[in-house]
N, C-alpha and C positions, 0 to 999 in steps of 0.2 A: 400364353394365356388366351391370345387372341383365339387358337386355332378350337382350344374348348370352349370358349364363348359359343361358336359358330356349330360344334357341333350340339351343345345343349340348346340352341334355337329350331335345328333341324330337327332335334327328339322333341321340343314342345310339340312344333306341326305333325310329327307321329302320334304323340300321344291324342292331341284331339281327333284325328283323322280315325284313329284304332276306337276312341271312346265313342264317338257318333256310327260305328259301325257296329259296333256292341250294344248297342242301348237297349236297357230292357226294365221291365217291372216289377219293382216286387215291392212285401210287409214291411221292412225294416231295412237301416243303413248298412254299409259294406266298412268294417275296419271302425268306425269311428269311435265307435264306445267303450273304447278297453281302456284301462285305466294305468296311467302310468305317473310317477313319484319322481323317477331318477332326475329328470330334466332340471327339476328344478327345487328340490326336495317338500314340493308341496304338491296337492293333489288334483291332478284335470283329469278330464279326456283325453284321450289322443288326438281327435278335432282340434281341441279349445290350447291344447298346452303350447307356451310363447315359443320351446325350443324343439326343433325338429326329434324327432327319436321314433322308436318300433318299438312294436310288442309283437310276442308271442304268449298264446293263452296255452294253459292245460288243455283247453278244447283241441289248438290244432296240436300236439303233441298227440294227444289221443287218439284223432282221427288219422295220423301218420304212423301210428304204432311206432315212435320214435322210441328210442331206449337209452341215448347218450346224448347231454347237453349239446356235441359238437354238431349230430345228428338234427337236431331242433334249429340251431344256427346256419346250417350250410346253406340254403337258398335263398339269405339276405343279401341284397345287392349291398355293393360295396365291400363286403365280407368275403376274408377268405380263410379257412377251417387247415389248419395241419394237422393230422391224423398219423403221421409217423410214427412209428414206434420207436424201434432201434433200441438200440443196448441198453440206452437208459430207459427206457419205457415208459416216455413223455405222448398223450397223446391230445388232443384237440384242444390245441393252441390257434387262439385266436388274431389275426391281422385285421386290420378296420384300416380302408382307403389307403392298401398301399406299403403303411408304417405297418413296422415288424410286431410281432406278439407281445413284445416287453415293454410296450406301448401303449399295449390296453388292459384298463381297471376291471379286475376279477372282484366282484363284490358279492355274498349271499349273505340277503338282509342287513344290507348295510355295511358287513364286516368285510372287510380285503380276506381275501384268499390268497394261502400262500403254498406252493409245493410246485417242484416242477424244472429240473435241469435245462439249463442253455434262457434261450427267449421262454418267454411264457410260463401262463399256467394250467396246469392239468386237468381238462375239466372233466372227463369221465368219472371220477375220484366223487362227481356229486349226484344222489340219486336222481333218476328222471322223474317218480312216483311223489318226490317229495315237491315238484315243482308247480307254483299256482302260478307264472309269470314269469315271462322273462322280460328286462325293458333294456333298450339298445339305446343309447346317444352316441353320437357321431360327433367325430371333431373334437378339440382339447376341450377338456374341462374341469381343472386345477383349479376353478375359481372354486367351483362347491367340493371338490375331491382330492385337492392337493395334485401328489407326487404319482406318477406311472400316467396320468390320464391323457398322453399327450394323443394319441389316438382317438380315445374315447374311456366310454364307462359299458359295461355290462353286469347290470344288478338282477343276481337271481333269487325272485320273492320264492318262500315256502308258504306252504299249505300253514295254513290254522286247522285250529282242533274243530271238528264237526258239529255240526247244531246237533246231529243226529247219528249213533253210533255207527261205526259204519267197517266192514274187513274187505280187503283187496287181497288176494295173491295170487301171482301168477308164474310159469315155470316155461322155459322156452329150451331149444335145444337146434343147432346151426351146424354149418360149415366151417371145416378146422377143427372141431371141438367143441366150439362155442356152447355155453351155456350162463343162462343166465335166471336167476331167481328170485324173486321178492315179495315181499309180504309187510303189507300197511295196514293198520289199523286206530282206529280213535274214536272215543269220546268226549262229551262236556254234560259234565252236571254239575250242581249248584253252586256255576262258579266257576269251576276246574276244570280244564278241560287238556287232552294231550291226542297227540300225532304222532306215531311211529313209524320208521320203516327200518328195513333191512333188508341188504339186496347183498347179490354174491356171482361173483362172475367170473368166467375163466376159459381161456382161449389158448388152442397153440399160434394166433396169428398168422405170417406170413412165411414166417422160416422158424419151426417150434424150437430149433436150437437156438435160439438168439431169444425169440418175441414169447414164448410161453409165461401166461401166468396165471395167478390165481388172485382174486379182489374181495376183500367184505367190506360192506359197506353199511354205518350206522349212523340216524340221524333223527331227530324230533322235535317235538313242539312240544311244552309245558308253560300253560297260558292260567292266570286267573284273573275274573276281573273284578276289581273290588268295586267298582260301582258301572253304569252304559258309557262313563267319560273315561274312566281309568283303567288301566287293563297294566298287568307282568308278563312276562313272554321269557322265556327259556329256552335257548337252542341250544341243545347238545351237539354234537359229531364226533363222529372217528370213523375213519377208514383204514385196512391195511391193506397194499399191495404188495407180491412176492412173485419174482421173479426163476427160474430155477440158471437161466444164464450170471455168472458171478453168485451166487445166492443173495440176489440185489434185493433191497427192502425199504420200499418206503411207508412211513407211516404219517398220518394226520389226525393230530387229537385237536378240539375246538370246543368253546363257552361263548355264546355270544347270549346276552343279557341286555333285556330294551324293556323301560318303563313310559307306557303314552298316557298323556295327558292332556283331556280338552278343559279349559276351567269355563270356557263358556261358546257363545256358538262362531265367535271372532279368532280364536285363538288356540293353539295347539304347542304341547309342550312334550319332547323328545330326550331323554336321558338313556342312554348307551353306552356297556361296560363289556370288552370281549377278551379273549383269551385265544390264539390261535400258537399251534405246536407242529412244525416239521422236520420230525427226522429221516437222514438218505445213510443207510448202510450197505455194504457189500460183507460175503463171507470172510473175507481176509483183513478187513476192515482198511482196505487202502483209500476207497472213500467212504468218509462218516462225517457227515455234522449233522448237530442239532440247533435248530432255529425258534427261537421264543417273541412270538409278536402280542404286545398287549396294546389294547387299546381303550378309550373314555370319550365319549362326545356327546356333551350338548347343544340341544337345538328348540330353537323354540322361535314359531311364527305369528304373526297377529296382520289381521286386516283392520286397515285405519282409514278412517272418513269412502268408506267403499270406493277407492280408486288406489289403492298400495296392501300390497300382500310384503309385509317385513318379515326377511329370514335371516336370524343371527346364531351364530354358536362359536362353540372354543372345540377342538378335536387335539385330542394327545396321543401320539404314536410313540411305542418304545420297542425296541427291537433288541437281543441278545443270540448271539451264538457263536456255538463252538464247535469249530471246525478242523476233528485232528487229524484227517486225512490231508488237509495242507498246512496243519501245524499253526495256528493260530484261532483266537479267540476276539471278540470284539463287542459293544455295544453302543445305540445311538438313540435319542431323543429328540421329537418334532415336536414342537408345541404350535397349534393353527387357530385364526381366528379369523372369519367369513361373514359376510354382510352380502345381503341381496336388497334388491328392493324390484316386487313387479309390480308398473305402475300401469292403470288403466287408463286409458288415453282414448275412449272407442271414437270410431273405427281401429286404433293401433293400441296395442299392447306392449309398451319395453319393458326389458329388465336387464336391469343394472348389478352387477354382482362383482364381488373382489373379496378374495384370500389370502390373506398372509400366513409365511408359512415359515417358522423360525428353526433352524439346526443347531446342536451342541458343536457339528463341526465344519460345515460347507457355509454357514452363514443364515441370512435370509432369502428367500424367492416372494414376491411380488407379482401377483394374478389376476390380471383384472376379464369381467366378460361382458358384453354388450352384446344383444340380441334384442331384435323387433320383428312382430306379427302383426301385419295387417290385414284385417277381418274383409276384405270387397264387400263379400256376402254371405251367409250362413253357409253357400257350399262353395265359397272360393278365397283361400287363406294363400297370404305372400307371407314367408320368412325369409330374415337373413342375421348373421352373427360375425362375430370375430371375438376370439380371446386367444387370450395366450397360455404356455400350459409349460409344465416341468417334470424331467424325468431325477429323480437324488440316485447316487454311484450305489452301484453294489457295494455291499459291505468288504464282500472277497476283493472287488479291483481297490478297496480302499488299503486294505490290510493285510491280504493274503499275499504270500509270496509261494511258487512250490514249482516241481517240475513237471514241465508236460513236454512228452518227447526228447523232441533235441532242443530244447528252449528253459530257460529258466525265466518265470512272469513273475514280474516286480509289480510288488504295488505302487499304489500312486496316492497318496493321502491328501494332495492337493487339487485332484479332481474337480470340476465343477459338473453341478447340472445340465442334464441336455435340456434343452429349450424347442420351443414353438409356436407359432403363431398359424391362428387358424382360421380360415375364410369360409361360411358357408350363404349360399343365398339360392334359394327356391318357394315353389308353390306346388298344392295342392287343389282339385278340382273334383268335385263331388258330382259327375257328368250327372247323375239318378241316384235312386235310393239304391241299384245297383250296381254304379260303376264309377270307380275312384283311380283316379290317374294323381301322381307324384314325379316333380324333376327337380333335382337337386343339382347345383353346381359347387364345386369343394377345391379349395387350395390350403394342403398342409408347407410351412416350412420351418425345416430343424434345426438346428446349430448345436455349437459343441457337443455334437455327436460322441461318443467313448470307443474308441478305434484301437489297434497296438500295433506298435512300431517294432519292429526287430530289428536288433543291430549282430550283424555277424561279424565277429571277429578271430580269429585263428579255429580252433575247433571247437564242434559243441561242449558243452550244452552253451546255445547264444542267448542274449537277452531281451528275453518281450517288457516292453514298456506301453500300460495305461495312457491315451492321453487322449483330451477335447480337441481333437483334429479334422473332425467330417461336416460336411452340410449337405443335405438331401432335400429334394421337395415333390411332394406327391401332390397330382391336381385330376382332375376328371369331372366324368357325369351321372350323376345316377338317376335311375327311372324305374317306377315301380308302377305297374297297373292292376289293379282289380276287380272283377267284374263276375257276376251273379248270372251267368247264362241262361238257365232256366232253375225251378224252384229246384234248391239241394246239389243245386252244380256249378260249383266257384271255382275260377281259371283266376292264377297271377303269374306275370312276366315281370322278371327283374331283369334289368339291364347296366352293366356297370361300364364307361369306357374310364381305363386307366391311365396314365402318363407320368411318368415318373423318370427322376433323375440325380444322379450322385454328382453334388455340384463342385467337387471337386475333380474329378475326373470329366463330368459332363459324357457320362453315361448312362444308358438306365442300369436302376435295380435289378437284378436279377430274378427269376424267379416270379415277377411281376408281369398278370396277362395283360395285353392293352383291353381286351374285350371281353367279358364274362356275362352269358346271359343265362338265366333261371326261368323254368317252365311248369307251373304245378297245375294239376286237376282235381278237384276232389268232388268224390261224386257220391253222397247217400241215396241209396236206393233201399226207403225204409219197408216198402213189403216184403222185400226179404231181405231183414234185417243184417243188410250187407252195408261195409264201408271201402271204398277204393279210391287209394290214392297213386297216382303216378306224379312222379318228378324228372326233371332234368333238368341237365348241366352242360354246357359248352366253356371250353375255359380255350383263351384263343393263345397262340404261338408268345411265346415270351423267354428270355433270353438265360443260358446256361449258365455263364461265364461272366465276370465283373471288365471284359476288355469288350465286351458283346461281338464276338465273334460267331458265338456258336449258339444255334435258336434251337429252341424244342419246339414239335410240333403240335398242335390244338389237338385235341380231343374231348369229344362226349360220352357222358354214360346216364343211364339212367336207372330208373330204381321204384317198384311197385310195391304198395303196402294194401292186405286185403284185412279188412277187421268182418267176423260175422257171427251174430248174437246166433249161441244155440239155447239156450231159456233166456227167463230173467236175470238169471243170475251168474248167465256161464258164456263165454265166446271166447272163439278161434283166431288166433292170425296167424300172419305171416309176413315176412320182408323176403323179396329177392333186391336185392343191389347191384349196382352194375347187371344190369339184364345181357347185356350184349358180349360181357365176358372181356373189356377193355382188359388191358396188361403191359406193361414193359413202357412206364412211363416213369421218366428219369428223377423226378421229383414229386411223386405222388406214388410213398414207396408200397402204402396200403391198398390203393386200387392194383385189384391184381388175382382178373379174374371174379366170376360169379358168385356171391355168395346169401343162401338162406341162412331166415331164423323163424321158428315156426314155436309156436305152445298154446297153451291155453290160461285162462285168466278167469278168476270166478271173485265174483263182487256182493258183499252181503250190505 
């Protein structure tokens, strides 16, 4: 710990040395006005809110000509984006600080998402077009979200229906195959109002006998408000992917249902009812299940004697499925009940929060969080937290038993939770209205990890056996800077040093860089009605093997996006990725070589 103390004091002295060399002037704040919910499920600034987290707006998506949430996510520090495809055709799965994908909470609009073989979940599977928001917390946070969030949360807000009607679509066409299509549109009158889109995409990938596929993609907004306090909201979704390797099929049908409620200017009331559906099929039907997640959450906040923001509610998760490709069926019941309290204390802001989180079969989990902000001065904020966070067993290591390979995997119905405890402490520094520096120091640790033991005995098939036997701990530094160069040309550096270790072995994690730094440019040059953006990526040497014998070496790529209005209502782009044509990197199976995407987009 000591040795990342020592280096997050050497990135402070960077960060001010870089901010005072940057200094410059301009109309308005850099970062601070985006509006984010997740942290705390009540509504600040990004300035003002007590627990560290990130946004990403529809602005920069748009100005990146991004096309896939993974795409959106990849140059946040601490973050690291898997984009593998592979047979199952699982792609941008998300790792936060270290801890694997199955670690962190996939939410749009509140509702868990669910699809997606091994670790994680699928995030291509959700439109770009349809995105107003992304909001990122770091570190556990099972107080307000229960189970998975031992990583963090990633909630992706959508669009609302338009004050003013409005059509998008746009058609693109790439390397490999690539293509990609969509088309949005919405209105609101007297009351009613709705958002659509539909997107459709299809790639031979990296090797078209394995990776080829085809995607539709459908998703909306159906809003009314009954009065400027009350408003109904209606998310539909459904996607299908199909693969022609196995004739592999997954699908995702979804209802998420949310009714808001201000009864007055103190108070806000939150009632949410969702319905989410994943089926995984192959042609032969050797694997198939179908997974049924339902859910119900209330929430409802009030400010009291203006120094306490109170947030209570009850969240009910039920889960069913059946899975005949390993021969078994199952279902389970969470019933949750959560208490916050942020108290105003200025200069300092705490908040106090704690979840209970009741099982029909593992028992109960108990989650408490504690987090403070201290204001110095309007542009210089100190935060720090600690809570602890829980992961519940797959349903499969609970009850599945089947063969794979030379092994027969037994379940384990005694299973407990993985667990974690979580350390964050940093500040923010608003050098000018153009330049914002961030340093964060982080220690995750895990326990009863879900590991499997094999026992061989005479010939296969031998037996894998479930069990709570691992403990890991990820710690590092993160560093984010920001800075408004001249008007219309914003530069940020993210820097991430990682340290990690399997405290059973007392090695690292695999696959874990110690150093990752992020480099963006974006530069509007509006006389001619041009937008470019450049990125890069350094991801430093980090280790093949679970015995750490064998290191992979660092590499960078980079990656240009040119947007350029040809009317009002019509403009061009393009992505090249990987400009330099990297390739033949052992665990980044889709960097691999150059690749365009170019179309056009017409906006009514």
């Amino acid at each position: 710990m000591a040795k990342v103390i020592l280096i997050g004091f050497v990135l402070c002295i960077f960060t001010s040395i870089f901010a005072i060399t940057f200094f410059a002037q301009a109309q308005e704040a850099v970062e601070l006005e985006k509006t984010v919910v997740t942290a705390t499920k009540t509504e600040h600034t990004l300035g003002d809110v007590p627990v560290a987290a990130e946004v990403i707006t529809k602005e920069e998506i748009k100005a990146k000509n991004i096309k896939t949430v993974q795409d959106a996510l990849k140059y946040i520090s601490g973050i690291k984006i898997d984009k593998n495809c592979g047979e199952w055709g699982g792609k941008g799965k998300v790792e936060i600080q270290g801890l694997s994908a199955n670690y962190t909470l996939i939410l749009v609009d509140g509702q868990r998402y669910h699809g997606g073989h091994g670790e994680g979940v699928d995030l291509q599977s959700i439109p770009i077009e349809m995105i107003e928001r992304i909001e990122i917390v770091k570190g556990p946070a099972s107080a307000l979200y229960g189970s998975d969030a031992l990583g963090g949360v990633i909630n992706i807000i959508t669009k609302s229906a338009p004050e003013k009607p409005s059509f998008t679509a746009s058609t693109s066409f790439g390397t490999r195959h690539t293509q990609v299509h969509e088309a949005t549109g919405g209105i609101k009158a007297a009351g009613f109002g709705t958002f659509l889109n539909y997107t459709r995409r299809e790639s031979e990938g990296i090797e078209a006998e394995f990776d080829e596929y085809e995607e539709d993609i459908f998703q909306g907004t159906l809003q009314y408000d009954f009065t400027p306090q009350s408003q109904l909201i209606v998310k539909p979704y459904y996607s299908e992917h199909r693969m022609e390797y196995e004739d592999r099929t997954q699908k995702r049908s979804g209802l998420n249902t949310l009714w808001e409620w201000r009864p007055d200017d103190l108070s806000k009331f939150n009632l949410r009812g969702s319905w989410f559906n994943y089926e995984h099929y192959t042609g032969d039907r050797v694997s198939d299940w179908d997974d049924d997640n339902y859910e119900v959450e209330i929430n409802y906040s009030r400010s009291i004697l203006g120094r306490h923001i109170i947030t209570g509610g009850y969240h009910y998760q039920g889960e069913e499925i059946d899975d005949e490709g390993k021969g078994y069926d199952a279902d389970q019941t969470l019933n949750s009940f959560f208490l916050q309290d942020e108290i105003d204390l200025s200069p300092f802001v705490l908040v106090l929060g704690l979840r209970v989180d009741d099982h029909d079969e593992w028992g109960t989990e108990t989650n408490p969080k504690a987090s403070l902000m201290y204001k110095v001065s309007d542009a210089f904020k100190l935060r720090a937290s600690v809570g602890r966070a829980f992961r519940a067993p797959d349903l499969v290591k609970l009850y599945g038993g089947w063969r794979m390979g030379p092994y027969m995997v037994q379940p384990n119905p005694d299973l407990d939770p993985e667990t974690s405890i979580g350390y964050q402490v940093g500040g923010e520094y608003q050098f000018s209205k153009d330049y914002l520096a961030k340093v964060s120091l982080f220690r995750n640790e895990v326990a009863d990890m879900i590991s499997h033991r094999i026992v061989r005995k005479g010939r296969p098939p031998w037996d894998m056996y479930w069990e709570n036997i691992d403990e890991a701990a990820t710690q590092g530094v993160e560093v984010d800077l920001v800075a408004r160069l001249i008007d219309n040309l914003t530069a940020k550096l993210a820097y991430t040093y990682l340290d990690t270790e399997d405290e059973e072995t007392n090695k690292e994690l695999i696959e874990r860089a110690n150093h990752k730094v992020d480099i963006e440019l974006n530069w509007k040059i509006l006389e001619f009605g041009l937008n470019l953006n450049l990125a890069g990526q350094y991801v430093a040497r980090r280790y093949e093997d679970e015995e750490n014998t064998k290191r992979l070496g660092g590499y960078s790529t980079w990656d240009l996006a040119l947007t350029k209005d040809i009317t009002k209502y019509a403009e061009t782009f393009v992505r090249i990725d990987n400009i330099f044509g990297k390739d033949n990197i052992v665990d980044e199976y889709d960097i691999d070589g150059t690749e365009f995407l170019g179309g056009l987009k017409i906006t009514f």
